[in-house]
Backbone as ProteinMPNN parsed JSONL, in Angstrom:
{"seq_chain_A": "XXXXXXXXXXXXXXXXXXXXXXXXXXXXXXXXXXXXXXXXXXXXXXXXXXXXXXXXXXXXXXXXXXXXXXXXXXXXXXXXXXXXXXXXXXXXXXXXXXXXXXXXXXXXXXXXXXXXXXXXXXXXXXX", "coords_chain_A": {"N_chain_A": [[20.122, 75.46, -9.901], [20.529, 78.658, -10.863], [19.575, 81.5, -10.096], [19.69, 85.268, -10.955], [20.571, 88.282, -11.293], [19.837, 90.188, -14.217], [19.873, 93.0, -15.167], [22.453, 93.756, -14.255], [25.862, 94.215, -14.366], [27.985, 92.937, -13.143], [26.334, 90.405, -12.351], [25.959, 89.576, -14.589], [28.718, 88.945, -15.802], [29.158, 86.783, -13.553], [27.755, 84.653, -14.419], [28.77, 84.618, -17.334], [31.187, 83.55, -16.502], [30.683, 81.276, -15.414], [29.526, 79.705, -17.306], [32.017, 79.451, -19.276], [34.12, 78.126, -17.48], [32.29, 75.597, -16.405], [32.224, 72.216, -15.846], [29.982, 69.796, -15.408], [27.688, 71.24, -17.05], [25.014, 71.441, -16.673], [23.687, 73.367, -15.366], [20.533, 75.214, -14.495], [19.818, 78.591, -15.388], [18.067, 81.577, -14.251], [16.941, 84.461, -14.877], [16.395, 87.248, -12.929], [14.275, 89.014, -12.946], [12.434, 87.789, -13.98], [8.992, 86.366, -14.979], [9.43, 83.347, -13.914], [11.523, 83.951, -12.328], [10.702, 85.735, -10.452], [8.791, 83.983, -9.353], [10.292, 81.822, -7.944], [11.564, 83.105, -6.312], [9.521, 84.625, -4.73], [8.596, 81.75, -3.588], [10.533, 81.255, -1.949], [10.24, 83.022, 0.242], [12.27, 85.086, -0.777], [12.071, 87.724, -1.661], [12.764, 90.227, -1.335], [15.51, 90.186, -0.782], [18.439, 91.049, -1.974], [20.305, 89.4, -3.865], [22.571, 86.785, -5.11], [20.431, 84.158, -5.612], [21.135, 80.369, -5.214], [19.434, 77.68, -6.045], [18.501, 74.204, -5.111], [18.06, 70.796, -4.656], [15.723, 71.699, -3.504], [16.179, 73.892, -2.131], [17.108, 77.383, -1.065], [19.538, 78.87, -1.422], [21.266, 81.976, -0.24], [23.776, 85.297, -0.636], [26.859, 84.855, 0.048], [26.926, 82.025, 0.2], [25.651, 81.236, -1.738], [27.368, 82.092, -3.191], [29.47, 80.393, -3.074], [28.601, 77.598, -3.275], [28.129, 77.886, -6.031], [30.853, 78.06, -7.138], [32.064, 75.702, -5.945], [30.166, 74.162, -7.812], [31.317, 74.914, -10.114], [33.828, 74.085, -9.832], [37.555, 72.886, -9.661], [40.331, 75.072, -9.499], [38.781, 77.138, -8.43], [36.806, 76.15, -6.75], [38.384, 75.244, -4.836], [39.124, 77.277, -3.528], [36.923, 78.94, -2.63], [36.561, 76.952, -0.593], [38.558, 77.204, 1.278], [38.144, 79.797, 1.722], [35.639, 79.568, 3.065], [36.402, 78.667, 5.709], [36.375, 80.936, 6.974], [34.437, 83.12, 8.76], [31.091, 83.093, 8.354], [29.131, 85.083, 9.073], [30.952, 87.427, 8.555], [31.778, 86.987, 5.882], [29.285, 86.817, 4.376], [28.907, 90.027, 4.651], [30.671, 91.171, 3.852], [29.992, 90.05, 1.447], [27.473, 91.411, 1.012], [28.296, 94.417, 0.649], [29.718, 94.286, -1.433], [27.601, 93.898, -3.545], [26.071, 96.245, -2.659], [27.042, 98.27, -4.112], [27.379, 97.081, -6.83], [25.862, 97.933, -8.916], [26.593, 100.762, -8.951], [29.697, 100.207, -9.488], [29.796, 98.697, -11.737], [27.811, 99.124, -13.727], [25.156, 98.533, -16.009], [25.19, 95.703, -18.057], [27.262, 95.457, -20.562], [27.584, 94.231, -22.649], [25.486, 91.688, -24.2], [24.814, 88.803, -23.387], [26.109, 86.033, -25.409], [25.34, 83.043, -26.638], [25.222, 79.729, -26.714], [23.519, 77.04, -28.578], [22.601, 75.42, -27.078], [23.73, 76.244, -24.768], [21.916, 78.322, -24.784], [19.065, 77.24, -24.217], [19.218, 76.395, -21.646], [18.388, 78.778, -20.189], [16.009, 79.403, -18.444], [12.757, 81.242, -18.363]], "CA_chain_A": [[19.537, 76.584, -10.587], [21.226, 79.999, -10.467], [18.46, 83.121, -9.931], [20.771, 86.227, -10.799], [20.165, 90.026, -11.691], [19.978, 90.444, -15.373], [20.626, 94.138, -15.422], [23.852, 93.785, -13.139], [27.263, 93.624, -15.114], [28.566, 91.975, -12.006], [25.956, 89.317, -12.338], [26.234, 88.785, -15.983], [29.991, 88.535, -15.419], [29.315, 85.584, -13.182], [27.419, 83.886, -15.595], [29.421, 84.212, -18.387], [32.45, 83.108, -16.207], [30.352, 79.656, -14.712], [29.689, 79.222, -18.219], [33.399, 79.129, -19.757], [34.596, 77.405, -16.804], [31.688, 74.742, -15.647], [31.893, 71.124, -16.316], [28.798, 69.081, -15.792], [27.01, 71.738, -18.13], [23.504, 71.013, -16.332], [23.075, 74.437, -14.468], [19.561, 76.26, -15.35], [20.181, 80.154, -15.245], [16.824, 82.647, -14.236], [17.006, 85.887, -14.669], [15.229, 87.624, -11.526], [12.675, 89.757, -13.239], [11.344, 87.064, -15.501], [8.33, 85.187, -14.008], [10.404, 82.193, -13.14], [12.778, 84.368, -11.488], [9.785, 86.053, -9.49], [7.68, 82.778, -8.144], [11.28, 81.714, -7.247], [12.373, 84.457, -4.987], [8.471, 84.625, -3.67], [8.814, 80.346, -3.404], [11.495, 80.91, -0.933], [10.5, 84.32, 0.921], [13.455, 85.945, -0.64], [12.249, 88.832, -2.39], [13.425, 91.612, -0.868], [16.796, 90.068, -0.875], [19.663, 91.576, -3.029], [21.312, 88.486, -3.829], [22.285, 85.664, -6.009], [19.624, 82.61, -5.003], [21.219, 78.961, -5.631], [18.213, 76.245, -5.444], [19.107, 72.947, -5.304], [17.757, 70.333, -3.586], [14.256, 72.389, -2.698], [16.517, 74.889, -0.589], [17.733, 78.273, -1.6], [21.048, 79.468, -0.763], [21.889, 83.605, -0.588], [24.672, 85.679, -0.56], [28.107, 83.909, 0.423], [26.619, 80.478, 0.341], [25.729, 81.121, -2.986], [28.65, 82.109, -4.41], [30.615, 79.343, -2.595], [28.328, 76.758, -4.356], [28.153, 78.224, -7.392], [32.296, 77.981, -7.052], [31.997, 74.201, -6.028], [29.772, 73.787, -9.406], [32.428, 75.294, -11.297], [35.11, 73.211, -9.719], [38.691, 73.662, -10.306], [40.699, 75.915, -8.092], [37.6, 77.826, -7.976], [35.785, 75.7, -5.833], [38.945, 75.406, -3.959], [39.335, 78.627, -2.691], [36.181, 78.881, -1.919], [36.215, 76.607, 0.486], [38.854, 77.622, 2.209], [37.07, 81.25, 2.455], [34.627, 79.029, 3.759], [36.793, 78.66, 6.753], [36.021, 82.262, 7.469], [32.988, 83.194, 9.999], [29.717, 83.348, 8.033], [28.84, 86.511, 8.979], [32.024, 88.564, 7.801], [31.715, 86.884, 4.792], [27.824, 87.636, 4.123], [28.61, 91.157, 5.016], [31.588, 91.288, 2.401], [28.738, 89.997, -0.22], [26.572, 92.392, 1.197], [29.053, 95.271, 0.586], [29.692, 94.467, -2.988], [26.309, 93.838, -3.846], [25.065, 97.333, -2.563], [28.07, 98.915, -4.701], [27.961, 97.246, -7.917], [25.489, 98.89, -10.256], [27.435, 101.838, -9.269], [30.48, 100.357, -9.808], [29.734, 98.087, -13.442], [27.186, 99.785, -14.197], [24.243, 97.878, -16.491], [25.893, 95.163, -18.606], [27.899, 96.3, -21.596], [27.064, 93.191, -23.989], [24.314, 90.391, -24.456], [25.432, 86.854, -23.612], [26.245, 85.482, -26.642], [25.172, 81.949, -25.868], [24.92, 78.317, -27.869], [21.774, 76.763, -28.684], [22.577, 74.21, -25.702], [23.451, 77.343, -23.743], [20.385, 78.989, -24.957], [18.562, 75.966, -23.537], [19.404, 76.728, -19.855], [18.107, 79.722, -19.421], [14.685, 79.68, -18.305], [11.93, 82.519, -17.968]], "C_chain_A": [[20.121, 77.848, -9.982], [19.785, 81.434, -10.812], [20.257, 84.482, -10.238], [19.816, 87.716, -11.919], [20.644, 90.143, -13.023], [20.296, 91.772, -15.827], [21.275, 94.548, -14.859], [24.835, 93.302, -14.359], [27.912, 92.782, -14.287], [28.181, 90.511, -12.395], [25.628, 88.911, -14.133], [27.581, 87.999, -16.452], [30.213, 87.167, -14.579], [28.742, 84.353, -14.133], [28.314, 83.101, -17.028], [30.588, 83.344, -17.642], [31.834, 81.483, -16.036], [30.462, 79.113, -16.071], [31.114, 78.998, -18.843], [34.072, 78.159, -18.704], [33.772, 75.815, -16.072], [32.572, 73.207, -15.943], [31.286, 70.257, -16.449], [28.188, 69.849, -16.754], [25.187, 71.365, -17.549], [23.208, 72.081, -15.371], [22.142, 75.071, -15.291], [20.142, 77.442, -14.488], [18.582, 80.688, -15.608], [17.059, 83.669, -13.823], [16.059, 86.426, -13.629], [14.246, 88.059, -12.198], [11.665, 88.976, -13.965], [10.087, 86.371, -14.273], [8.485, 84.279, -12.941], [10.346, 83.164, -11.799], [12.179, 84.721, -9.87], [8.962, 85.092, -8.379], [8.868, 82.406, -7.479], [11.567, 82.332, -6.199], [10.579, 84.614, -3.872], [8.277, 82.915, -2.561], [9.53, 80.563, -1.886], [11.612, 82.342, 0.294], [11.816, 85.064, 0.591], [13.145, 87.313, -1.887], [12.55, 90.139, -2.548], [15.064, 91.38, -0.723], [17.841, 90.347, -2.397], [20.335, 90.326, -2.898], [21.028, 87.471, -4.986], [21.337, 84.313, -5.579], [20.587, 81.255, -5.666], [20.705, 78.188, -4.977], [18.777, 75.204, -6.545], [18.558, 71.9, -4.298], [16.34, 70.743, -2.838], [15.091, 73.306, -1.648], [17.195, 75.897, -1.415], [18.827, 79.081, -0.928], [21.287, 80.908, -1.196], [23.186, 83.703, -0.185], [25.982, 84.991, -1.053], [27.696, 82.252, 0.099], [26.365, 79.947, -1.273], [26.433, 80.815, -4.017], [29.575, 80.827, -4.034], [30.195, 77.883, -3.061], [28.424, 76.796, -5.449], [30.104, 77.591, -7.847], [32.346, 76.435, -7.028], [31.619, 73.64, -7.249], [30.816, 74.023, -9.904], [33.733, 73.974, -11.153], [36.382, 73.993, -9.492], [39.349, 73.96, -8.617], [39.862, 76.763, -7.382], [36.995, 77.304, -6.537], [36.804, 75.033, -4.641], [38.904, 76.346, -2.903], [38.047, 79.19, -1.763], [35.821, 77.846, -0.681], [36.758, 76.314, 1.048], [38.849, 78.939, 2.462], [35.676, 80.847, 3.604], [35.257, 78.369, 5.547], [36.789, 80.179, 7.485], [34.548, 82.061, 8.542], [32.326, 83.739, 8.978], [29.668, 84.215, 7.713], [29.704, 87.38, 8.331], [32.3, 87.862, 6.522], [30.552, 87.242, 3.817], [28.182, 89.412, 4.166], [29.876, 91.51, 4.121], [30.521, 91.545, 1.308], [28.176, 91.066, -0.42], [26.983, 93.872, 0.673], [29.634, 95.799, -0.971], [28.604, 94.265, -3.604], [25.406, 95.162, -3.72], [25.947, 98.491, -3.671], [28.063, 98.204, -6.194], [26.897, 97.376, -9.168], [25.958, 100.156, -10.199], [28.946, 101.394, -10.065], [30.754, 99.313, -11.486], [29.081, 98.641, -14.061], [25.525, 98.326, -14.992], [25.269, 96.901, -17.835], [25.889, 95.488, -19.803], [27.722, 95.373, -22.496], [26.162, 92.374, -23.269], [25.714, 89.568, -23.995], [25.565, 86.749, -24.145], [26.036, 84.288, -26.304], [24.974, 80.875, -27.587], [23.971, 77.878, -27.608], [21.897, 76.029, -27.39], [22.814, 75.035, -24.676], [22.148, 77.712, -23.621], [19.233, 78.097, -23.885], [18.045, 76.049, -21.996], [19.259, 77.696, -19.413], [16.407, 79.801, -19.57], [13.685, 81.377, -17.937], [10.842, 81.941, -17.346]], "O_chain_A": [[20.18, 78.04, -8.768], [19.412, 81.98, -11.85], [21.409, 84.418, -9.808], [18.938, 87.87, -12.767], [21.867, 90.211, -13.142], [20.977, 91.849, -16.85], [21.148, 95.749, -14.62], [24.668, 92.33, -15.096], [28.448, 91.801, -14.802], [28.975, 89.613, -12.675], [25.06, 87.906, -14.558], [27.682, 86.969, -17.119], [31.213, 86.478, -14.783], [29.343, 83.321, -14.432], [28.469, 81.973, -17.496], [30.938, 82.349, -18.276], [32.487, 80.549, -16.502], [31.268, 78.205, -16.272], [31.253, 77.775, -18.828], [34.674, 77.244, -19.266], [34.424, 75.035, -15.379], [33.738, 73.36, -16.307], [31.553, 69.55, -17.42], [27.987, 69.104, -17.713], [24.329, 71.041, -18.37], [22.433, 71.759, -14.47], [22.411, 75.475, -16.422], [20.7, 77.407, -13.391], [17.959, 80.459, -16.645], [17.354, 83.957, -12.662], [14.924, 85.955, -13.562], [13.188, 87.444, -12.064], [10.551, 89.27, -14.397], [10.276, 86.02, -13.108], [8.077, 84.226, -11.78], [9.631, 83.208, -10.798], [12.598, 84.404, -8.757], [8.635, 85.264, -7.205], [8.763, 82.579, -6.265], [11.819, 81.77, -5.133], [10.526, 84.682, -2.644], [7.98, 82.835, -1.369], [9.074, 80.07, -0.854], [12.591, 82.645, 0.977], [12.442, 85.618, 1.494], [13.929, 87.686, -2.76], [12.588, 90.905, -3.511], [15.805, 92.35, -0.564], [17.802, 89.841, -3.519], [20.954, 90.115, -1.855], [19.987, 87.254, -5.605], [22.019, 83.384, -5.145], [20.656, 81.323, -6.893], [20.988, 77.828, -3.834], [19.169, 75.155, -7.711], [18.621, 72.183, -3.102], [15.938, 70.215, -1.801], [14.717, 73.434, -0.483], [17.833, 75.515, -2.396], [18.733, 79.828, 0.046], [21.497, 81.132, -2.388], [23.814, 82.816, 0.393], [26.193, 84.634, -2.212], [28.568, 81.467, -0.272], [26.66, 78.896, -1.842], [26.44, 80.069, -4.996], [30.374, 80.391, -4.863], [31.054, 77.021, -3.245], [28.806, 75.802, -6.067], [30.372, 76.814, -8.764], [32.665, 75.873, -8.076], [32.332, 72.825, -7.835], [31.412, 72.997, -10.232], [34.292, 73.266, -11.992], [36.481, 75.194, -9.238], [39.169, 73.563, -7.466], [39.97, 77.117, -6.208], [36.799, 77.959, -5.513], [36.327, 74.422, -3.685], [38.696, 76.188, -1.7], [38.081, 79.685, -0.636], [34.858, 78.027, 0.064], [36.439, 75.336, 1.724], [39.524, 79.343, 3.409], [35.058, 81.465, 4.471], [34.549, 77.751, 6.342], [37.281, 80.327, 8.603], [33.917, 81.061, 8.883], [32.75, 84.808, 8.538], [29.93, 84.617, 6.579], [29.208, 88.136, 7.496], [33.326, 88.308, 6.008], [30.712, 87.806, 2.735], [27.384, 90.032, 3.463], [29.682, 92.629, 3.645], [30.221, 92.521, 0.62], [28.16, 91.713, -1.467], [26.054, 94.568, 0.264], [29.873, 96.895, -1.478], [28.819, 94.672, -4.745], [24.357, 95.326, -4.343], [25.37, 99.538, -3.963], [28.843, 98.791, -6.943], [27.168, 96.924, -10.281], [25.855, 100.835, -11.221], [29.349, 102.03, -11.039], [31.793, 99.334, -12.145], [29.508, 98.874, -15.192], [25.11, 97.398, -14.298], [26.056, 97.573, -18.502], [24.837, 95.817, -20.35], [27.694, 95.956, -23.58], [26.042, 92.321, -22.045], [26.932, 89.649, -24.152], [25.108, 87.805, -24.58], [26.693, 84.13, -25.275], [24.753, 81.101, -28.777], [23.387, 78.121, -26.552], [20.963, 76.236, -26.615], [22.248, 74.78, -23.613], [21.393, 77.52, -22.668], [18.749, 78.577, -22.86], [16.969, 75.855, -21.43], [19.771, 77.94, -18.321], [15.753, 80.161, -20.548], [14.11, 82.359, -17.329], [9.946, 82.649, -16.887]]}, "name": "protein", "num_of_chains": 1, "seq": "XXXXXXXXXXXXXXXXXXXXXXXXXXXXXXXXXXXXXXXXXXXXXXXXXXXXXXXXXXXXXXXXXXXXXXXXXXXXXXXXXXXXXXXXXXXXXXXXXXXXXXXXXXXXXXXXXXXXXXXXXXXXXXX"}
């Protein structure tokens, strides 16, 4: 399950991308502000955290860890690269995340289209 910021172009941009590129097709997507999104982020003490959540397993993964699963889901070269970024130190990779994360509703701004999604897309996004 992917938690992500619904009025972030950044994080609509990841979305759309997992979607065009996944291949199992079995990721749910919760928008943070919805309900869900909320018991989620309270579920796991992370609500003061700026970040993408990936729960899986009963455990919720921020920041870097996030994105570097999310990347593994996807596959590919994707989930290559990520994990040899994942030979980096932790911390200076969290603090990368951290860095574009405090910078990008300045720098995308609020997302410039809807999803356009398929009913089986539609499907996977919970509230």
């Amino acid at each position: 399950m992917l938690v992500f910021d619904g009025d972030c172009a950044f994080c609509h941009r990841a979305v759309r991308f997992i979607l065009g590129h996944e291949r199992r097709n079995d990721l749910l997507f919760v928008p943070r502000a919805t309900p869900r999104g909320v018991a989620l982020r309270e579920q796991y003490g992370l609500q003061r955290v700026e970040s993408l959540l990936w729960i899986e397993d009963g455990r919720a993964a921020i920041e870097w860890e996030a994105v570097s699963l999310a990347a593994a889901y996807v596959g590919g070269i994707y989930g290559r690269l990520a994990a040899v970024a994942n030979w980096l130190p932790q911390p200076l990779l969290n603090a990368v995340y951290r860095a574009v994360a405090r910078l990008r509703k300045r720098l995308a701004g609020p997302p410039k289209r809807c999803l356009v999604l398929s009913e089986a897309q539609r499907r996977r996004f919970v509230e």
